[in-house]
N, C-alpha and C positions, 0 to 999 in steps of 0.2 A: 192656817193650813198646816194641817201635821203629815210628815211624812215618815211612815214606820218604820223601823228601825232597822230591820234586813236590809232595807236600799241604802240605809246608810252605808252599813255596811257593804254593799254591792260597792258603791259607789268610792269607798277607801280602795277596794281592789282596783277599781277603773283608775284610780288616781294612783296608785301604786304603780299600775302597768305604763301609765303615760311616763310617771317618774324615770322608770328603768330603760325605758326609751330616749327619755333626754341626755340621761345619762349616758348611754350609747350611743348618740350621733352627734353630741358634743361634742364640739371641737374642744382640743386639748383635754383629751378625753379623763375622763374620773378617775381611770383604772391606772393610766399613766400619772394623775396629781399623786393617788393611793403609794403607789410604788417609789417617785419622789419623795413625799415626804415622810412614809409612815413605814410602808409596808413594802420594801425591797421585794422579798416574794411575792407579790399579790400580782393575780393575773385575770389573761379574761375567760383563762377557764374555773377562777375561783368563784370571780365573778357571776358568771352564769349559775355553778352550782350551790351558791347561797341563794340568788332570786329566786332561783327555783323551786329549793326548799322552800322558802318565804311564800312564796306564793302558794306552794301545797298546804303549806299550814294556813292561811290565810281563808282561802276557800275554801279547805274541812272547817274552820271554825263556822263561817258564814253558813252552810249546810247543817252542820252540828245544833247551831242556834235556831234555822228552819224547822228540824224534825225534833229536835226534842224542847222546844220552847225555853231557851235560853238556861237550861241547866246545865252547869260546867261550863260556860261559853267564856273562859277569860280570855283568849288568845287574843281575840277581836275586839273586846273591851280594853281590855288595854293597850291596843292600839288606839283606839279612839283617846285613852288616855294619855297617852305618851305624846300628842302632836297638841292635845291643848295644853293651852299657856296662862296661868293666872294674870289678871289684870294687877 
């Protein structure tokens, strides 16, 4: 069974958006460990406006890759690269 590669990509952003959901109804929330250990100012209004961005880019990449048949499409490629893991 092969599934083409746009859904893959769909399907990182559906997994992205699930992420940033867990992350915000976590208890002991992400933004609170963030500020404890790392990032004193980090907030959930940073919060929000990184995902945001993240996600705008994420889904011009996905579209980018639809209309012009994967010319220039690193954004999302390397995404896919960045979460695998060599054995």
């Amino acid at each position: 069974m092969d599934i083409p590669l746009i859904f893959t990509f769909w399907f990182m952003v559906a997994a992205y958006l699930i992420h940033v959901i867990d992350e915000s109804l976590l208890g002991g929330s992400f933004v609170e460990k963030v500020q404890q250990h790392w990032w004193a100012e980090y907030s959930w209004k940073k919060f929000f406006w990184f995902n945001s961005g993240y996600f705008v880019l994420m889904i011009a990449s996905v579209v980018q890759f639809r209309f012009r048949s994967d010319s220039g499409c690193l954004a999302q490629t390397g995404d896919a690269f960045s979460i695998a893991k060599p054995k």
